[in-house]
Structures are given as structure tokens and as C-alpha cells.
C-alpha positions as a Markdown table, in Angstrom:
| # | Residue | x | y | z |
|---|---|---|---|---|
| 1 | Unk | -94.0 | -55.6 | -113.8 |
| 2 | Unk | -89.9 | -55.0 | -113.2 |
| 3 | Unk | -88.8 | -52.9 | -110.2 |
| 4 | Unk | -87.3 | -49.7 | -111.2 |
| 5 | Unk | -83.7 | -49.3 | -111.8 |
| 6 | Unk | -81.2 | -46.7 | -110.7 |
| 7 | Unk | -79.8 | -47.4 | -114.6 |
| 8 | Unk | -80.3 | -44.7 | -117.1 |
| 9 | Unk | -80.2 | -45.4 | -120.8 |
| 10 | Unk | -81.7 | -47.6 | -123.4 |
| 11 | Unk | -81.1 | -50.7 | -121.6 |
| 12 | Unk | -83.0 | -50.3 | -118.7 |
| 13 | Unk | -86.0 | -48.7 | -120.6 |
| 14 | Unk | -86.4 | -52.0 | -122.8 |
| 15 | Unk | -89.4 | -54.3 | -121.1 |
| 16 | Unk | -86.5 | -57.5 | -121.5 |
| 17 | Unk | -84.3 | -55.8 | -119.2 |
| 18 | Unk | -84.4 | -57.2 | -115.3 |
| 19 | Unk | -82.6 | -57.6 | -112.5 |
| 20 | Unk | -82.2 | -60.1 | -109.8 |
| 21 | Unk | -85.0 | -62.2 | -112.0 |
| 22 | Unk | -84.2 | -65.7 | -112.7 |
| 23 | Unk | -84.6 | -66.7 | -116.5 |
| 24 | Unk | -87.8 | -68.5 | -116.7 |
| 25 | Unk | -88.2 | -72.1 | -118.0 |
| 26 | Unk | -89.6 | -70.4 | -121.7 |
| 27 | Unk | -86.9 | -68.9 | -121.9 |
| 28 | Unk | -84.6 | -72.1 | -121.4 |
| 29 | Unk | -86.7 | -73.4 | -123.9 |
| 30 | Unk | -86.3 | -70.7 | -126.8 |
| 31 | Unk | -83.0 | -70.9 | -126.4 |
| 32 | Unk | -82.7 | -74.6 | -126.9 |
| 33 | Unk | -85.0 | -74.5 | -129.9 |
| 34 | Unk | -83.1 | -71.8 | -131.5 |
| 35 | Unk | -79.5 | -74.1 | -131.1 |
| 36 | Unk | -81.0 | -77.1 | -132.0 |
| 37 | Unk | -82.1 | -75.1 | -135.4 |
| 38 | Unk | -79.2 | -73.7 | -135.7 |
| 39 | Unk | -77.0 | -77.1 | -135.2 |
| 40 | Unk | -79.7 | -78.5 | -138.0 |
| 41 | Unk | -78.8 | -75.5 | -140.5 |
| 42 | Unk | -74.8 | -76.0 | -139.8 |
| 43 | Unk | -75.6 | -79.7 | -141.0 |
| 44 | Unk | -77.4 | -78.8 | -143.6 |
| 45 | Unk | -75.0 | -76.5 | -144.9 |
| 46 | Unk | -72.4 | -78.9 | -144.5 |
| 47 | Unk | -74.4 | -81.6 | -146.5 |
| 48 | Unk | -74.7 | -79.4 | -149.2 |
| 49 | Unk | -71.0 | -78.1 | -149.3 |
| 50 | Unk | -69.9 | -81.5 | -149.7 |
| 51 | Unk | -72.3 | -82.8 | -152.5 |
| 52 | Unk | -71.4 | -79.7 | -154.6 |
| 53 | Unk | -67.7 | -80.5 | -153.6 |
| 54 | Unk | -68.3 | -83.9 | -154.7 |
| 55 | Unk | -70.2 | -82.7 | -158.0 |
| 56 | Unk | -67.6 | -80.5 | -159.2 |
| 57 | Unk | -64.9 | -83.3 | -158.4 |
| 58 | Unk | -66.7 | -85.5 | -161.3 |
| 59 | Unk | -65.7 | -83.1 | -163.4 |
């Protein structure tokens, strides 16, 4: 599957460890997903912040 390593510890015994491997395209795409969901909970957040901040302000 990986070539071996010349690496001892944790690291190199976990299967997502690899060298001299280009990323592959899934991965590309997890990360993208997982920053666009993130980017979509930071705006969400933010939405909410400012409606409670604008709640409390009526008061």
C-alpha cells in the first residue's frame, strides 16, 4: 500500500501517513467541503450574535 519508512513512531505506523504521494483529488475535495461548512457555521454564528445583540438592544 505505502512504501516503508525509515521513521519510527506513531506517525509513520498510522495508514494516513505517506511520503513522496501527491494528495489525491478526494482529498482536495474534503477539504473544501469541510471550509465551505465551516465558512457557513462562522455566518451562521455571526447571524445569530447579531440578532440577539439587536434583541437585547430593544430592551
Amino acid at each position: 500500500m505505502h512504501e516503508e519508512s525509515d521513521r519510527e513512531g506513531p506517525a509513520s505506523k498510522s495508514p494516513s501517513f505517506r511520503r513522496h504521494n501527491p494528495p489525491d483529488a478526494s482529498d482536495f475535495r474534503s477539504r473544501l467541503a469541510i471550509g465551505a461548512h465551516a465558512l457557513l457555521i462562522s455566518l451562521a454564528a455571526g447571524a445569530v450574535t447579531a440578532l440577539l445583540s439587536g434583541a437585547l438592544r430593544a430592551f
